[in-house]
N, C-alpha and C positions, 0 to 999 in steps of 0.2 A: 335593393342591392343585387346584383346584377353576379351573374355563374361567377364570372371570371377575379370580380372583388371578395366572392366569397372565398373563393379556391385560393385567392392571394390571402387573406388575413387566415386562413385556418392552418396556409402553409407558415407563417407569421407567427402563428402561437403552438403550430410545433415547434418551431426554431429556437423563441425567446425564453423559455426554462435552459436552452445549453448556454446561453450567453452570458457573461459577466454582468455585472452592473456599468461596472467602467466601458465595456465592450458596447453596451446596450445606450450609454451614451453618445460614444463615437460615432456608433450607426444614423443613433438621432439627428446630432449635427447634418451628417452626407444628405441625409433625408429631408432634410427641412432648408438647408441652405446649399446645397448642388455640391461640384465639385471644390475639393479644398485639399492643401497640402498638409503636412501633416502640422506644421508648423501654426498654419492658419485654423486647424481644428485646437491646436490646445491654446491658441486666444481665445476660442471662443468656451472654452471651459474651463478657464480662466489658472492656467496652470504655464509653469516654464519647463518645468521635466518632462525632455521627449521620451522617458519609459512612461510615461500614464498616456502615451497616444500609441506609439510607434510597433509595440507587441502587440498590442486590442488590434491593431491596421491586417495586420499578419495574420493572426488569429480569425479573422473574420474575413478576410481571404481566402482561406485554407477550407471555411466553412461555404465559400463560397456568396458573400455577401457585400461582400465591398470588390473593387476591380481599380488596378492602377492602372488608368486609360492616358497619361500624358505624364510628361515632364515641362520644368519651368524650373527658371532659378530663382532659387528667394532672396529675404535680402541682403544676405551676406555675399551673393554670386554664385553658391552652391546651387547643381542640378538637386533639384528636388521632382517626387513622385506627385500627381493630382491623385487623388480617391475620387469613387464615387458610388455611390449605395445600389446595387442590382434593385432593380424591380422584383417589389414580394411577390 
């Protein structure tokens, strides 16, 4: 493991005692399947209430780990936000 993997996973497990469970899932989704809206993250955690995505999005923004880098509309024709997980 190489400086810069270490210094990423140790900033990584400082981080993940502040974060929710729910929060800690969100981030997983970004991480593992790229950018996604918020819409398209609570498919994949298999939920239809945008409060179990939409506050964790926020929250983990503020924390500085997610970034809304784009808009797209979904399927309704609403502008929606893309997320996407910062590098640890």
């Amino acid at each position: 493991m190489g400086i810069t993997e270490e210094t990423r996973r140790a900033n990584y497990y400082d981080v993940a005692p502040k974060i929710s469970r729910m929060e800690e899932k969100v981030l997983s989704i970004l991480r593992e399947h790229g950018r996604q809206t918020a819409e398209e993250i609570m498919r994949r955690m298999g939920t239809n209430n945008p409060n179990n995505v939409r506050p964790r999005l926020t929250n983990l923004k503020k924390r500085g780990l997610v970034l809304d880098v784009d808009k797209c509309r979904d399927a309704d024709g609403h502008v929606a936000a893309v997320w996407e997980a910062r590098d640890a």
